[in-house]
C-alpha positions as CSV (number, residue, x, y, z in Angstrom):
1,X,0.0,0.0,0.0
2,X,1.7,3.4,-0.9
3,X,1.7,6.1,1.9
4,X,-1.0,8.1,2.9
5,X,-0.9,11.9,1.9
6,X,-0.4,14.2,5.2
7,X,-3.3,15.9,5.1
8,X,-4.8,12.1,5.2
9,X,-2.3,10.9,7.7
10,X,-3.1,13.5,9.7
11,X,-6.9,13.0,9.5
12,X,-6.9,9.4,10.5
13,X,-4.6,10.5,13.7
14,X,-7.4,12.7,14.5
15,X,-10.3,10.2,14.1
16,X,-8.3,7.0,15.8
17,X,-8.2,9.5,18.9
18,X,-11.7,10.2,18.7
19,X,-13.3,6.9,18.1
20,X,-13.2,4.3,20.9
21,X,-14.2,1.2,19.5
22,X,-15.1,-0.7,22.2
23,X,-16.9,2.2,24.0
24,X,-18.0,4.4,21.3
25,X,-19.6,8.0,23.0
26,X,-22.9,8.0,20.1
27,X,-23.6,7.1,16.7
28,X,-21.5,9.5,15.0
29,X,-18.6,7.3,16.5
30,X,-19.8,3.9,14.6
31,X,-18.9,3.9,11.1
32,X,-20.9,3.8,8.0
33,X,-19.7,-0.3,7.9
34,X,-20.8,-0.4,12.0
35,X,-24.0,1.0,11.1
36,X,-25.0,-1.4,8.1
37,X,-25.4,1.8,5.9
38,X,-22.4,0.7,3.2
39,X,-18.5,-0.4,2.7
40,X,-18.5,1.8,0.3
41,X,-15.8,1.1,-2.6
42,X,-13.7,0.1,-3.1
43,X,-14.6,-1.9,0.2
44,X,-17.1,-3.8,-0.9
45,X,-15.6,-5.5,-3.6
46,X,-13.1,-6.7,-1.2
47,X,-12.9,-10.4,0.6
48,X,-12.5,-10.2,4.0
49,X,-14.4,-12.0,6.9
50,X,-18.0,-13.1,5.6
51,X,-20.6,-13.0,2.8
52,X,-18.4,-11.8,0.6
53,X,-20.5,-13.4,-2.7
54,X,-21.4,-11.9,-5.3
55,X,-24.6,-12.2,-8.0
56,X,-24.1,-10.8,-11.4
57,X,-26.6,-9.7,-13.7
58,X,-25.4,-8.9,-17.8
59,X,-28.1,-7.6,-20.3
60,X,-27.4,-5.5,-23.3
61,X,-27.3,-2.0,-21.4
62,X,-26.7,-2.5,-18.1
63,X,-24.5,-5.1,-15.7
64,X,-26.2,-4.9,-12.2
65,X,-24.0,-6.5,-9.6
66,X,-25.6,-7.4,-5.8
67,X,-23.0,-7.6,-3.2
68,X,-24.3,-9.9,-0.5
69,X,-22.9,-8.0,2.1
70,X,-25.0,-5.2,3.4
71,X,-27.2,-5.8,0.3
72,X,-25.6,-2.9,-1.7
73,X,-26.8,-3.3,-5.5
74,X,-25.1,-1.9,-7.9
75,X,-26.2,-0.9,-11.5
76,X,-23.9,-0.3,-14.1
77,X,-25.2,1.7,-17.5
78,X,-22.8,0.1,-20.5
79,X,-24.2,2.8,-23.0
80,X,-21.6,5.8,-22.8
81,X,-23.6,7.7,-21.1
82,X,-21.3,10.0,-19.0
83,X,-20.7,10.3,-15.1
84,X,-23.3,11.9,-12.9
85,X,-22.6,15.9,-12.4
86,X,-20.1,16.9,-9.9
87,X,-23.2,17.9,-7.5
88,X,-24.6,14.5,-7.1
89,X,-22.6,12.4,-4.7
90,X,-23.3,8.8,-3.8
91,X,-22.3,6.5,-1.4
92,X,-21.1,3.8,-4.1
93,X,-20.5,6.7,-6.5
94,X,-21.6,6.1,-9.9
95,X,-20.2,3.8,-12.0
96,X,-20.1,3.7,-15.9
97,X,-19.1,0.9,-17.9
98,X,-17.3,-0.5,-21.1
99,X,-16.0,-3.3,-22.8
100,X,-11.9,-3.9,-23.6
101,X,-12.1,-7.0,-25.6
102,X,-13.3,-9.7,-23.7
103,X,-12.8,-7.5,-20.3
104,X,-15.2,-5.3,-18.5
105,X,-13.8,-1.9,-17.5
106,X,-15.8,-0.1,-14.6
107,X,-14.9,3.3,-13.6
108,X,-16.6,4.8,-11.0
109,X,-16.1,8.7,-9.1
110,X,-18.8,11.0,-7.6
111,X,-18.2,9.2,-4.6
112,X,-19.6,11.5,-1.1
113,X,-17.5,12.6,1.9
114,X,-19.5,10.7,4.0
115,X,-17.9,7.3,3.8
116,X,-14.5,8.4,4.7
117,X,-14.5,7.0,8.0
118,X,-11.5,5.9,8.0
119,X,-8.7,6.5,5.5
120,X,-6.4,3.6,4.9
121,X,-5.3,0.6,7.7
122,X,-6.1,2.7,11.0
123,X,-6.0,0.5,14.1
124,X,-8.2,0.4,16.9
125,X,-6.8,1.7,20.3
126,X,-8.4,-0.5,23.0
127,X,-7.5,0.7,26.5
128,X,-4.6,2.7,25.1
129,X,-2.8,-0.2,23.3
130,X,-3.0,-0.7,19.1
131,X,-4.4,-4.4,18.8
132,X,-4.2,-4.3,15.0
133,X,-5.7,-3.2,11.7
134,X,-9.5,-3.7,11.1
135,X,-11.3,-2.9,7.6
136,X,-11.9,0.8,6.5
137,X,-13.7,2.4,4.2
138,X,-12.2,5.3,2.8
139,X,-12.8,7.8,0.0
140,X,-13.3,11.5,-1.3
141,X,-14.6,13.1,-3.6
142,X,-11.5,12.8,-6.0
143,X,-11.2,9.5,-5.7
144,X,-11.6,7.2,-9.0
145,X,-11.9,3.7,-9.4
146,X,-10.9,1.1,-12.1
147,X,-12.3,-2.2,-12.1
148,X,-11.3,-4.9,-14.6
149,X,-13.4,-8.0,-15.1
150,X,-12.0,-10.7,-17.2
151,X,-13.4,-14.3,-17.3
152,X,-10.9,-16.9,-16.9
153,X,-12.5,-19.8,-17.8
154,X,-16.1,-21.1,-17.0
155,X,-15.4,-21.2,-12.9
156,X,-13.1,-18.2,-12.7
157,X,-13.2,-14.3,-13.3
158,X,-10.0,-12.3,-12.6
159,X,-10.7,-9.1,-11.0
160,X,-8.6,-5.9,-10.3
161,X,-9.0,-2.9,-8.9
162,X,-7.2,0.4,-9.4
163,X,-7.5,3.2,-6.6
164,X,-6.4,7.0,-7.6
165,X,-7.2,9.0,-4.5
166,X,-4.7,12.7,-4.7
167,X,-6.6,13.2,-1.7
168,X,-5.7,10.0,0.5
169,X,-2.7,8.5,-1.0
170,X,0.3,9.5,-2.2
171,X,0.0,7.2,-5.7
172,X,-2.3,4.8,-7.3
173,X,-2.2,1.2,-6.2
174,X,-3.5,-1.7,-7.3
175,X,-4.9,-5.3,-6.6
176,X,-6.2,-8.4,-8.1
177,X,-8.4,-11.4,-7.0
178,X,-9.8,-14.3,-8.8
179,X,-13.5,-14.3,-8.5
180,X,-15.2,-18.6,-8.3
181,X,-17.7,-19.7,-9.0
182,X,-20.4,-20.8,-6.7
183,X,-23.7,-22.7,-6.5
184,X,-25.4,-21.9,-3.7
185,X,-27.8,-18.9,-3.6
186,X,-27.4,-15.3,-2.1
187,X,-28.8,-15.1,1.1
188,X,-30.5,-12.0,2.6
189,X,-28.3,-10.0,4.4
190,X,-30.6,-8.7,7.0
191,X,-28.8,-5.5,8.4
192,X,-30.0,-2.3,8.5
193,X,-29.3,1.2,10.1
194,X,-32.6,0.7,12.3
195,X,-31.3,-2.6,14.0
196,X,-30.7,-3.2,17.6
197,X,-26.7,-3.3,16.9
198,X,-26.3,0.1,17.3
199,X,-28.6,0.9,20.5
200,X,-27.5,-2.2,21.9
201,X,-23.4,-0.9,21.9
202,X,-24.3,2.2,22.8
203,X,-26.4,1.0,26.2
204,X,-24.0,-1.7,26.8
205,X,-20.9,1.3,26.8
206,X,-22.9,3.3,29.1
207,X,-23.8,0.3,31.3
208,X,-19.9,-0.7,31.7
209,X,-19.1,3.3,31.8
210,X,-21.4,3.2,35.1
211,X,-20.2,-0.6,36.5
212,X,-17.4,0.7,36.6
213,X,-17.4,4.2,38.3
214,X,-19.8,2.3,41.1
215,X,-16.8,0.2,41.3
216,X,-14.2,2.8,41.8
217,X,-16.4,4.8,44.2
218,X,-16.7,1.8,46.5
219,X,-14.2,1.7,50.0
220,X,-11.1,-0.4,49.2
């Protein structure tokens, strides 16, 4: 991963010190991942821990691609229409796409400042001590991404990604994964902002806030 810019080095500092993972102070602590809203992207295009599968949908004009995690959908015009404005900003962007031979190229910008959360590999700080990185979404609005689809062979697509962020990193990087094939079905992914996992870390902070100040008031 190439460095992070200062101005982005400096605003993940800032926003590790705020946010207390394991005791965040309200909502605005909990991340757009935390809060079932969205990875964003390149995020959620990314493996990582679970339903990471992926249904895609090809007709004539459009490739529509449902991401089973969080249940973000996205459609994808294939007519050359150009990119949204620069006034509407989305929380996948807006993607437009185009074919290279046998290989799909996605690009995708107007993403909105909302889903930088975090800005590269931050790591939590859990009673003062780093216990390692945990996945971030990131982006700006002058971020771009690349994506390249290519099938392999019947079983296998090779995909890659291409991040240009001026804003967050100091150069373009880049990486591939092969994409398999799989039979079973997309599941719902029943997460939503509205769920209990949200009140339920907030009261559970607050209720080990107070254990524990009854604790240290008590006689020794």
């Amino acid at each position: 991963m190439p460095s992070l810019t200062p101005e982005a080095k400096r605003y993940a500092d800032a926003l590790e010190a705020l946010r207390r993972p394991e005791r965040p102070a309200s909502w605005e602590e909990l991340n757009p991942y935390d809060r079932c809203i969205t990875r964003g992207l390149p995020g959620a295009m990314m493996p990582g821990f679970y339903n990471h599968n992926y249904q895609i949908l090809q007709t004539p004009g459009y490739v529509a691609i449902l991401v089973e995690m969080i249940h973000d959908v996205r459609i994808i015009p294939l007519d050359g229409r150009p990119h949204l404005g620069q006034g509407v900003r989305q929380w996948m962007g807006n993607s437009r796409g185009r074919w290279e031979g046998q290989t799909l190229v996605v690009e995708t910008t107007g993403f909105t400042e909302k889903i930088r959360e975090f800005t590269g590999n931050a790591q939590r700080l859990v009673n003062g001590e780093r216990v390692g990185t945990y996945q971030a979404s990131f982006g700006t609005p002058t971020l771009t991404l690349v994506e390249r689809f290519t099938r392999v062979d019947a079983n296998t697509m090779d995909y890659r990604l291409t991040v240009t962020d001026p804003a967050t990193f100091t150069r373009p990087w880049t990486a591939a994964t092969p994409m398999l094939k799989v039979t079973e079905p997309i599941f719902e992914y029943a997460c939503h902002e509205g769920n209990y996992a949200v009140p339920n870390m907030l009261s559970a902070a607050r209720a080990r806030e107070q254990a524990e100040s009854q604790k240290k008031s008590q006689p020794q």
